[in-house]
C-alpha positions in Angstrom: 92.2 211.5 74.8 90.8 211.2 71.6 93.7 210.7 69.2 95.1 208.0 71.7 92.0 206.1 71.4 92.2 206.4 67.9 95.6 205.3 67.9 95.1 202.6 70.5 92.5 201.1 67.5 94.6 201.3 65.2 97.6 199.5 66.9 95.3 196.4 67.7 94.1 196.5 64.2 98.1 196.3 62.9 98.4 193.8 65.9 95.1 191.7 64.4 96.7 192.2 61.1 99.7 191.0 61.9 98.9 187.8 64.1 96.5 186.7 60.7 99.2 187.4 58.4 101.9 185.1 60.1 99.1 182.7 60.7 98.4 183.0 57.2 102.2 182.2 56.2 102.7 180.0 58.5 99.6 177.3 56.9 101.4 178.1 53.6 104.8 176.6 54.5 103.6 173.4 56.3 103.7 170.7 54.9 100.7 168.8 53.8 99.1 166.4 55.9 100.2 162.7 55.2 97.5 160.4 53.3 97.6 157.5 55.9 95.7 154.0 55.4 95.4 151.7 58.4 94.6 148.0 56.7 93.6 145.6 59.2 94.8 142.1 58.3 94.1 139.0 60.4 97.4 137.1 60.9 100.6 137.0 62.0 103.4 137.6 59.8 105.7 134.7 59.3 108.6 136.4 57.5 109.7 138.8 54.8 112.6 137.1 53.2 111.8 138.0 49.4 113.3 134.6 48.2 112.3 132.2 51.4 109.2 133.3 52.5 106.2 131.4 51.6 103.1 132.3 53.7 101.6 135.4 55.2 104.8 138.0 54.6 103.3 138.0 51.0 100.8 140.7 52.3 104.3 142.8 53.2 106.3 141.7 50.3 103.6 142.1 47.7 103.6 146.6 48.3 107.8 146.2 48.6 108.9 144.4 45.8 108.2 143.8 42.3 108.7 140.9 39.7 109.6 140.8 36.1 106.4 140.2 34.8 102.6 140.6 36.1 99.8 138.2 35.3 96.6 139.8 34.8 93.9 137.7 36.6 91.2 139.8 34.3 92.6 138.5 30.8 94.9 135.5 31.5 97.7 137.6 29.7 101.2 138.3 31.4 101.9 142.1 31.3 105.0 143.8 31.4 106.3 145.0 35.4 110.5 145.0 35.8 110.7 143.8 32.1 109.9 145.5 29.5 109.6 143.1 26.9 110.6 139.4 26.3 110.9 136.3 23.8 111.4 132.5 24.2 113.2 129.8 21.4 110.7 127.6 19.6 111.7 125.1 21.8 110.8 127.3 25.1 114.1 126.2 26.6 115.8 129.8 26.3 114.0 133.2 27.1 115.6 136.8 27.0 114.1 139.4 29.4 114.6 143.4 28.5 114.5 145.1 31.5 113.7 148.6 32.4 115.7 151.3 32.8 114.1 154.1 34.9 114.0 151.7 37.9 116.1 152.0 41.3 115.9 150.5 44.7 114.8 152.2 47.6 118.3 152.7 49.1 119.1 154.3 45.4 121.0 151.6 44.2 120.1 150.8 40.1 118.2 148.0 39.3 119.7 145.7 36.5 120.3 142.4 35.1 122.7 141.4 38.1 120.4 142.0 40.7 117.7 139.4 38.5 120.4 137.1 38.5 121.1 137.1 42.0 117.6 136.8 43.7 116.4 134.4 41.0 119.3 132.1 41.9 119.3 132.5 45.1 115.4 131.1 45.2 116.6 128.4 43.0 119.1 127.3 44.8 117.9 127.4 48.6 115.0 125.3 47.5 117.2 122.9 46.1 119.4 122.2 49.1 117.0 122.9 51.8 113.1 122.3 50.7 113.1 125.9 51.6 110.9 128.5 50.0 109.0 128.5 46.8 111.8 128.3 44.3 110.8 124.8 43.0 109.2 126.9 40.0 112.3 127.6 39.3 113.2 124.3 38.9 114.1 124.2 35.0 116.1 126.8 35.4 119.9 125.8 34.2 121.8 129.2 34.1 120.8 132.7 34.4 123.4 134.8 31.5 123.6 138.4 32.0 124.1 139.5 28.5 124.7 143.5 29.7 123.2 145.8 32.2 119.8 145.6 31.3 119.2 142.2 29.1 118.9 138.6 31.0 118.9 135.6 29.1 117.3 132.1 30.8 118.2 128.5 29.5 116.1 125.8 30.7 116.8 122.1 31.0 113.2 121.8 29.6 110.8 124.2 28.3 108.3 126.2 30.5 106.2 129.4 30.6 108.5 131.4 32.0 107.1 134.6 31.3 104.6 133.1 33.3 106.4 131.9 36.3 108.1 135.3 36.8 104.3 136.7 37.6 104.6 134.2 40.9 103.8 135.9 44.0 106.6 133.9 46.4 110.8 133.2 44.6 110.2 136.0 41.9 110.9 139.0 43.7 113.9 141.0 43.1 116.0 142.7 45.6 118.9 144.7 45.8 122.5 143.6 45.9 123.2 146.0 48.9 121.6 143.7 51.1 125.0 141.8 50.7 127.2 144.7 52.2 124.1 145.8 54.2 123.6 142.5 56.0 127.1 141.3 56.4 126.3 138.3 54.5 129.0 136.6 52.5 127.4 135.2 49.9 123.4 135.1 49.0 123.2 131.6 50.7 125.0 133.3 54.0 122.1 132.9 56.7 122.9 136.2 57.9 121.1 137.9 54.7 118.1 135.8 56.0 118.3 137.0 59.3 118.7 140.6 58.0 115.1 140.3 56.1 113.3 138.4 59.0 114.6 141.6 61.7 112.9 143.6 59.4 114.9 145.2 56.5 113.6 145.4 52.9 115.4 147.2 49.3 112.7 146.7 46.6 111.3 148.3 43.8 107.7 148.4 44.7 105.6 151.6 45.0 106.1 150.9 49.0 109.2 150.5 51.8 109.5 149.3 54.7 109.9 152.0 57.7 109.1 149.5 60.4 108.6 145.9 61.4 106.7 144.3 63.8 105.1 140.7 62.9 102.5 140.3 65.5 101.5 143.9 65.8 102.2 146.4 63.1 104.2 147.2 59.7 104.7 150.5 58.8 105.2 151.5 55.1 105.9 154.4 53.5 105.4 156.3 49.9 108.4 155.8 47.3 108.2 158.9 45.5 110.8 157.3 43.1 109.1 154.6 42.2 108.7 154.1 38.4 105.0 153.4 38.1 103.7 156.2 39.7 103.5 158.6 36.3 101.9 155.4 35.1 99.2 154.5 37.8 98.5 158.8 37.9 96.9 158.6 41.2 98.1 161.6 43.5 95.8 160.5 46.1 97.6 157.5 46.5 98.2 157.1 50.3 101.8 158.1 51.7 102.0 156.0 54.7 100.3 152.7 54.7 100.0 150.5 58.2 99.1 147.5 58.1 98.4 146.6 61.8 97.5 142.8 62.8 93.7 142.5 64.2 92.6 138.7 64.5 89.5 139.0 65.9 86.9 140.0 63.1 84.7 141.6 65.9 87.6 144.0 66.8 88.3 144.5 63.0 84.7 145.5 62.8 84.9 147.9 65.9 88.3 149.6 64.9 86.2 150.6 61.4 83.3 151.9 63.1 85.8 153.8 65.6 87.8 155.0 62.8 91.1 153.7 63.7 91.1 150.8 60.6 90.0 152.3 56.6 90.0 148.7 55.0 89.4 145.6 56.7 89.7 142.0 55.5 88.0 140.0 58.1 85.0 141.4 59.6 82.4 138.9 60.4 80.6 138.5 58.0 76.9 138.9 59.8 78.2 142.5 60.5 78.6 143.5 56.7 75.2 144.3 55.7 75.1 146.6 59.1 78.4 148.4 58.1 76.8 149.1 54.9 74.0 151.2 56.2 76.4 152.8 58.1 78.2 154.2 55.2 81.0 151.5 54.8 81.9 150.6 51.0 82.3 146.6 50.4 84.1 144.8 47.4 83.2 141.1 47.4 86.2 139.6 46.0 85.9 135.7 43.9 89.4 134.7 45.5 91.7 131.4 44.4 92.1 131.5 48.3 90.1 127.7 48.7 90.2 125.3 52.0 90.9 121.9 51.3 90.2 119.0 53.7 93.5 116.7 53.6 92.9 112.7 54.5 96.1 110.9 56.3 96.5 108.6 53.9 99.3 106.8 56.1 97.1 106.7 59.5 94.0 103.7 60.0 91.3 104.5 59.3 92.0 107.6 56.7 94.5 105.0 55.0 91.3 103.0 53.4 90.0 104.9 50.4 86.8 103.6 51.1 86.8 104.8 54.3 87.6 108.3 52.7 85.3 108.2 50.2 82.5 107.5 53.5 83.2 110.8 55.0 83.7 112.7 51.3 80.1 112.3 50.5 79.0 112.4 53.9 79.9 116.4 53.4 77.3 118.9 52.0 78.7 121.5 50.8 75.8 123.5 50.0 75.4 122.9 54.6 79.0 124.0 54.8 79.2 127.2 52.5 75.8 128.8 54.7 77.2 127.7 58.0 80.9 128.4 57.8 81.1 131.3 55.6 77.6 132.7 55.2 77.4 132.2 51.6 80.4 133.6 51.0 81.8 131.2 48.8 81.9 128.7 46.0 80.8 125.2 46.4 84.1 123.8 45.8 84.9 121.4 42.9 88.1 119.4 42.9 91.2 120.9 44.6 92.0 123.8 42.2 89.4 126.7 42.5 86.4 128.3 39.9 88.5 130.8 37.4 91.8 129.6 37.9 93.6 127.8 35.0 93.4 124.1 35.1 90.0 123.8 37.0 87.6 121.0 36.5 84.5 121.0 37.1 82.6 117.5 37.8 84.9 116.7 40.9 82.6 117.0 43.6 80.8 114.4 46.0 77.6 114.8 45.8 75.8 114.7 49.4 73.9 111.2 50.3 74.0 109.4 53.2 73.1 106.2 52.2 75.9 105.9 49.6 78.4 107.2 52.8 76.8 103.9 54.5 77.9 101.8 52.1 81.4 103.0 51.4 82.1 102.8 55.6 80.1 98.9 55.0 83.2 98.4 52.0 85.8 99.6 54.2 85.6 96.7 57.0 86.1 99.9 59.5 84.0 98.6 62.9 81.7 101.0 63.8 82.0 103.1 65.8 85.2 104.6 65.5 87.2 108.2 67.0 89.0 110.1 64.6 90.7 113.5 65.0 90.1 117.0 63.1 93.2 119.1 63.0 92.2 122.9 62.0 93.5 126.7 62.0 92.1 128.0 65.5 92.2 131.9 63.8 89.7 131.5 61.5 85.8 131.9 61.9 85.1 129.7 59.2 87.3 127.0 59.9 85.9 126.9 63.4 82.4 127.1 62.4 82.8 124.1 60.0 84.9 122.0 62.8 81.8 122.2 64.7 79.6 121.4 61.8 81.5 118.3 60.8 81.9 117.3 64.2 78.0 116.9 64.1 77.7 115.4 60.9 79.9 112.7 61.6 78.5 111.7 64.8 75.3 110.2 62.6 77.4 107.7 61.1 78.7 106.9 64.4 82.2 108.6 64.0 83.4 110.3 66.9 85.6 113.3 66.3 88.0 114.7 68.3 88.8 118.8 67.5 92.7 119.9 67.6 92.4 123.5 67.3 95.9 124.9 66.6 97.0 128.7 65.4 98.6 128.2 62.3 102.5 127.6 62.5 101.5 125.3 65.3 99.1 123.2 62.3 101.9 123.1 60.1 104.5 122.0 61.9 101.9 119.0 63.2 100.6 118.2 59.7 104.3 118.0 58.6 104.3 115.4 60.8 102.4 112.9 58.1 105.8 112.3 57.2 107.8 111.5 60.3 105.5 110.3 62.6 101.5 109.2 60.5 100.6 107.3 63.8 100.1 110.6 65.6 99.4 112.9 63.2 95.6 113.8 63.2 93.6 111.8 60.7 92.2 115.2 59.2 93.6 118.4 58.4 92.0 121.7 57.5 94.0 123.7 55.6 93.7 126.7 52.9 95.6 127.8 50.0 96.6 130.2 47.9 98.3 130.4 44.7 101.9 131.0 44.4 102.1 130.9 40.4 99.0 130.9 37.7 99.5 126.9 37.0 98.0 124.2 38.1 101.2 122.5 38.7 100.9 125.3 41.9 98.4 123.3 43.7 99.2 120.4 42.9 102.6 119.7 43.4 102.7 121.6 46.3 99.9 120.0 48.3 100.0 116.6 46.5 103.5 115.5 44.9 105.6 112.6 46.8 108.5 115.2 47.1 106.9 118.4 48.6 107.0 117.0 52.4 106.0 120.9 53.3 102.8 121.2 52.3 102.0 117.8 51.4 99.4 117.2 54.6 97.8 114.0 53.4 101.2 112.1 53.2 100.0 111.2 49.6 102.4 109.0 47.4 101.7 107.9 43.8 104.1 107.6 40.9 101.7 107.7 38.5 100.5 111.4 39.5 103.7 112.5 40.3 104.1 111.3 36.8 101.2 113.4 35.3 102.0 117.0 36.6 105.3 116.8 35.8 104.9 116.0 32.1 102.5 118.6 32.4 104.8 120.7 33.9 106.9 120.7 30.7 104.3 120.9 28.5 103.1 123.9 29.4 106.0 126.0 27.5 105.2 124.2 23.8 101.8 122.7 24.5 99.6 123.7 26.6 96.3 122.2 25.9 98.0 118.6 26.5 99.1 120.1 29.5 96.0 121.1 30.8 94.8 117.4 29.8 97.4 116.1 32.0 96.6 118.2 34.8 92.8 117.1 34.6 93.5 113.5 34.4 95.9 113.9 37.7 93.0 115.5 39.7 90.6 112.8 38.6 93.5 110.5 40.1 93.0 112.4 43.3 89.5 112.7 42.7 88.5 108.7 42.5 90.9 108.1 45.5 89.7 110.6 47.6 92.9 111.9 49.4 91.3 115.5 49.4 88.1 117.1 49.7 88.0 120.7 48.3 85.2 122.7 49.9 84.9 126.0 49.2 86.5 128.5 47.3 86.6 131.7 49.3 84.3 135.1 48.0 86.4 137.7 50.2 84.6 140.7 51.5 87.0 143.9 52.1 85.2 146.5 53.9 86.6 150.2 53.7 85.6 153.4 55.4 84.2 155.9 52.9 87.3 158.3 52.8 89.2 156.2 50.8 88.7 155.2 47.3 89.2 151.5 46.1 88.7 149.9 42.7 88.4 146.7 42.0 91.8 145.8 40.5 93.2 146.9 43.7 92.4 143.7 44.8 93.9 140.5 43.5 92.1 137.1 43.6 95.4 135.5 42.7 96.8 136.9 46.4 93.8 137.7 48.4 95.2 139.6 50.9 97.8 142.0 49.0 96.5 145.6 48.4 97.9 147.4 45.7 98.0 150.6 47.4 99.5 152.4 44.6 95.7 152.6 43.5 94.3 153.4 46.7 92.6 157.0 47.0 92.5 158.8 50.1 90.4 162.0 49.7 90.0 163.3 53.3 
């Protein structure tokens, strides 16, 4: 009995052997676990059209595709991205791009000259016939030459910056030619290619593509291994599947972090932060160009009367507002066009009194008392908290206000209506911003010139500030001090007359879970909510 005891030991001991060996083998030849970052962002997505889209798809759009150049927020300077190099006339009215050559879409098609051409004329042009889009800074744009496979030369009807327009974060972003053939389109303006982006499809550059699409729930993105910059950015940690899932509620932001399920979040509230903190949570407060801007109807009784504006404007504290609305989490705002950014003024701010309030609504032969109505973004926490507050305030100088809490594409398309129908358009709108190029021209064409009817809330019409910005406009390319004289002298215009109140520009909190690793030039104050995940480190 012996040796078959023995021998029974020694079988379960090959048997042991055995089932650890395959086990062994079998940990070997898996693959490794995917890096995955779940980014909790606070909106809807309204569309990822590269050349159309003009709102929230930036937070998609911004991982997918790149642009020529890259302005660095740091230094002012522009830095190279899909060109390589570049160099402008004396005059600034021609510019010559060198592009790189290592670069390919994600469906594998080369990138090159053509494909610039295509999506910067495609921007151009949709703007021009529709209002469409962003592509008004292309609007000096004459003809795009492409001089071979990987040069592009630009001549302008007048001269701009255009190394730094091609930094913009909306109408610089180059896509692939495929999408033609892919989408069935006939031609770039062909709605159908439109259609194609908005149902979700995507062929960038970016260190990011698009795996799936869902606007009000989730966006699913995955690593480009051949992506260009990655021997560049040397981060093997970076994460291989980012999803970027669509949490409004900051109290459920705050809960999915705790739970686990979210590793950055953008919109906690911001009473929770310091608790997060202690609970191991990293924090980077980011001083964003993301400001909210209260627009007068200037084409509605009693908001038509500057006086009556200029009542309400120092009737606002701003020093209340920043503490109650955002928690401190902000800049006292001064003038339209926020701290850091080029072209600010400081100076433009109505100081809080009440007794000079009184006299401006004594000027403005408005009989007291009066009902006007507050139109504001419904998602926010701080727009809701100062609708409340103002609401207050107001009702000591015996003005009643009426709150129209709206999501957002419902605000638009009601402040739009400034234009069509003043008389029942609310007499105030809320409304934020953020930058879609570094110039002041940015803000103020978009939310003030006679011409841009999109974002134009305040219904504001003056020749001689329509004037201003675009001499600055064209300045900027040969003489750029004057230009920024121009600029100031416009918002002093706006300023004096009170069409707008800026009130604060927005400090940013991003909270991440303490697996991941994010530095501060991950985030961008330039576009508040677009990662650069390329930099992102996920270590467990």
């Amino acid at each position: 009995m012996k040796p078959l005891r023995t021998i029974y030991i020694v079988l379960l001991a090959v048997f042991i052997l055995v089932i650890i060996l395959i086990a062994l083998l079998t940990m070997l030849h898996q693959p490794p676990r995917s890096k995955i970052v779940v980014y909790a962002y606070n909106d809807d997505i309204t569309g990822i059209d590269p050349s159309l889209e003009d709102d929230t798809g930036l937070v998609v759009l911004g991982s997918i595709y790149e642009t020529l150049t890259y302005y660095n927020y740091t230094t002012g300077k522009v830095e190279p991205r899909l060109a390589l190099s570049w160099e402008s006339s004396e005059d600034g009215k021609e510019w010559i791009f060198h592009l790189r050559r290592d670069v390919v879409f994600h469906d594998g098609t080369p990138f090159n000259a053509t494909a610039v051409k295509m999506s910067i004329e495609r921007a151009r042009d949709i703007y021009r016939e529709t209002g469409r889009g962003a592509g008004y800074i292309w609007d000096a744009v004459d003809e795009i030459i492409v001089v071979d496979e990987y040069t592009v030369k630009f001549k302008l009807k007048y001269p701009q910056k255009l190394d730094l327009l091609a930094s913009a974060s909306y109408a610089a972003y180059i896509f692939s030619p495929s999408a033609l053939e892919k989408s069935g389109a006939s031609s770039i303006y062909d709605k159908a290619l439109e259609d194609w982006f908005n149902k979700g499809n995507a062929i960038g550059t970016g260190p990011y593509k698009l795996i799936s699409y869902d606007p009000t729930r989730e966006i699913r993105l995955e690593k480009f291994n051949k992506w260009w910059g990655w021997s560049v950015v040397n981060n093997p940690y970076a994460p291989d599947v980012v999803i970027i899932k669509i949490v409004k509620e900051p109290p459920a932001q705050y809960h999915g972090l705790l739970a686990g399920e979210i590793d950055i979040a953008c919109s906690v509230p911001r009473t929770t932060i310091r608790d997060l903190v202690e609970k191991g949570f990293k924090v980077i407060n980011v001083s964003t160009f993301h400001n909210f801007v209260l627009f007068f109807n200037t084409k509605r009784y009693p908001t038509n009367i500057s006086y009556f504006r200029l009542a309400i404007a120092y009737a606002l504290n701003l020093t209340e507002i920043v503490q109650v609305a955002v928690y401190g989490f902000a800049l006292e705002a001064s003038g339209v066009i926020p701290h850091g950014f080029p072209g600010h003024v400081e100076g433009l701010k109505y100081n809080h009194n009440l007794e000079t309030s009184k006299k401006y609504l004594e000027f403005s032969g408005v009989k007291m008392p009066i009902k006007i109505e507050l139109l504001y973004q419904v998602d926010y926490e701080e727009t809701r908290k100062f609708a409340e507050l103002f609401k207050s305030r107001m009702s000591e100088l015996g003005i009643e206000v009426e709150l129209n809490p709206q999501d957002w594409a419902r605000l638009k398309d009601i402040a739009k209506g400034v234009w069509t129908s003043p008389e029942s358009t609310p007499h105030l709108i809320l409304a934020d911003w953020w930058p879609t190029m570094p110039s002041p021209f940015d803000y103020l064409y978009a939310m003030f010139h006679s011409e841009s009817k999109e974002w134009n809330f305040a219904g504001y019409e003056n020749p001689e500030f329509d004037s201003l910005i675009e001499e600055a406009l064209t300045l900027e390319g040969v003489n750029y001090t004057r230009a920024l004289e121009l600029y100031k002298d416009a918002q002093i215009l706006l300023f004096e007359e009170a069409v707008a109140v800026g009130l604060w520009d927005e400090i940013r909190p991003f909270t991440y879970s303490s697996r991941i690793e994010m530095p501060q030039e991950a985030l961008n104050p330039m576009y508040t909510f677009v990662i650069r995940f390329e930099l992102v480190s996920v270590r467990s």
